[in-house]
C-alpha positions as CSV (number, residue, x, y, z in Angstrom):
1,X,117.6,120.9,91.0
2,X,116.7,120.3,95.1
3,X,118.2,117.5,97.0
4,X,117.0,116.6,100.1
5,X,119.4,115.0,102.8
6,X,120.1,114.2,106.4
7,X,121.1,117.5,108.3
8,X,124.7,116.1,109.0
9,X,125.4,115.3,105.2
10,X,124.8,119.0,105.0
11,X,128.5,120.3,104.6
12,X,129.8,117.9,102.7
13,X,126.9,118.2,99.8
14,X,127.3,122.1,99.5
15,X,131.1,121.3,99.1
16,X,130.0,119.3,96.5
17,X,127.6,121.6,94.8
18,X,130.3,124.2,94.9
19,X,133.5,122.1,92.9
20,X,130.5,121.5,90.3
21,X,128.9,125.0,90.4
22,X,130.7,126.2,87.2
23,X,129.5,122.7,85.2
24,X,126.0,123.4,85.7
25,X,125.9,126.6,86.2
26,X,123.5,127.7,88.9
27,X,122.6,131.1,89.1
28,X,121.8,130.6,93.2
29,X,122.9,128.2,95.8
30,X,120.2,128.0,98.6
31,X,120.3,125.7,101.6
32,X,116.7,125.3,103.8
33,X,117.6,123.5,106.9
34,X,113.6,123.4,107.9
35,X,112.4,121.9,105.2
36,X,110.3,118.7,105.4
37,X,109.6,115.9,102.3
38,X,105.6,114.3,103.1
39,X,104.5,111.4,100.7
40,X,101.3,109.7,100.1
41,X,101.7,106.2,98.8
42,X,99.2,104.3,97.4
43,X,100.1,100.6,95.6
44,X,96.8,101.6,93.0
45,X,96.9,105.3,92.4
46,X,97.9,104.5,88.9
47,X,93.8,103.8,89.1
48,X,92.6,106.9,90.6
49,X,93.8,109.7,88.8
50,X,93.5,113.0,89.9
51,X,95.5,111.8,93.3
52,X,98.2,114.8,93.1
53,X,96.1,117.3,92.3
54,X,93.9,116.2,95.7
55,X,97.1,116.3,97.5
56,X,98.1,119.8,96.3
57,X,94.4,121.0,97.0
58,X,94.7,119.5,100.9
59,X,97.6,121.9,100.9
60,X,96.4,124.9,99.4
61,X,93.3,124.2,102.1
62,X,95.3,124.6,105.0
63,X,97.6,127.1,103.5
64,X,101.1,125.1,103.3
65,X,103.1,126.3,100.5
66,X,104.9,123.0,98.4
67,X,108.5,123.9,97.7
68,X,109.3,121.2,95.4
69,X,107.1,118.0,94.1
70,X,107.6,114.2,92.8
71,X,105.3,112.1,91.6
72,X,105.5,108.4,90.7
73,X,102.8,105.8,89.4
74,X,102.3,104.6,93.3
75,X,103.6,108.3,95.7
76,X,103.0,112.1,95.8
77,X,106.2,113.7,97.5
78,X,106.1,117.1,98.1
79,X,108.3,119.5,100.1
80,X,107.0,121.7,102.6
81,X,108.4,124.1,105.8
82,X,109.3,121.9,108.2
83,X,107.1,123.4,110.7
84,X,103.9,122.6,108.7
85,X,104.6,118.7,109.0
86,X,102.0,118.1,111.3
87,X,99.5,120.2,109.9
88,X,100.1,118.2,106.4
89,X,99.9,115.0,108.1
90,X,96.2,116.4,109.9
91,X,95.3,117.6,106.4
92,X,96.2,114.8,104.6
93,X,94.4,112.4,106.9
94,X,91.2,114.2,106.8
95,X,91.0,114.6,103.2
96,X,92.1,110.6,102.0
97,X,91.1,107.7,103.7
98,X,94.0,105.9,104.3
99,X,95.9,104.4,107.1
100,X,98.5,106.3,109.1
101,X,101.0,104.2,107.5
102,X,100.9,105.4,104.2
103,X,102.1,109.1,104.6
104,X,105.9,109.5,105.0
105,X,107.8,112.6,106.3
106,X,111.7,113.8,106.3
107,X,113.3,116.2,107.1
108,X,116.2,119.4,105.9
109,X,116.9,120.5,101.9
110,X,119.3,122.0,99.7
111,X,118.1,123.7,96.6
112,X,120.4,124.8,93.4
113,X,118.1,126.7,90.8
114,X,119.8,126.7,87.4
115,X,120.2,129.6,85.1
116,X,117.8,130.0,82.3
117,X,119.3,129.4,79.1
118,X,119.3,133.1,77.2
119,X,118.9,131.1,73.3
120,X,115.9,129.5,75.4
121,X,114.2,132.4,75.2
């Protein structure tokens, strides 16, 4: 599970994550404070498929590593370092046609990673 938040809401979300720790027991508590979410939206991507894996290509071109990803019928949101925002914005531009308007960036994370289920295999 990753949340991303406003940097001052930090403290008070890991206080959180701690009281419930033991519910669902994460294996790891990490906190990246230079972390940034970019999204591409797009009112018709539902008729263009193939849009996130474009988006994850751009990347991979300009070697930014994606941390975390969501996808919906209309956005791509990914999260990247926080000092590769403008070099996804660049990327991002040069590879889509579309106006400046329709990428999106924020900024600062927390991650909990769960522990595998052992009867999971």
């Amino acid at each position: 599970m990753s949340l991303c938040l406003s940097k001052g809401d930090m403290e008070s979300a890991l206080s959180v994550i701690k009281e419930i720790n033991s519910e669902v027991q994460a294996e790891k508590i990490t906190c990246q404070t230079d972390t940034a979410i970019i999204s591409i939206y797009g009112p018709h991507f539902r008729d263009y498929p193939g849009i996130a894996g474009m988006v994850f290509s751009t990347f991979a071109s300009v070697d930014i590593n994606i941390l975390a990803i969501s996808t919906s019928i209309s956005a791509v949101s990914c999260v990247i370092d926080g000092n590769r925002v403008n070099d996804a914005v660049s990327a991002l531009k040069e590879a889509f046609d579309i106006p400046p308007n329709s990428i999106f960036t924020a900024s600062y994370g927390v991650s909990l990673r769960s522990v595998p289920d052992p009867e999971d295999g």
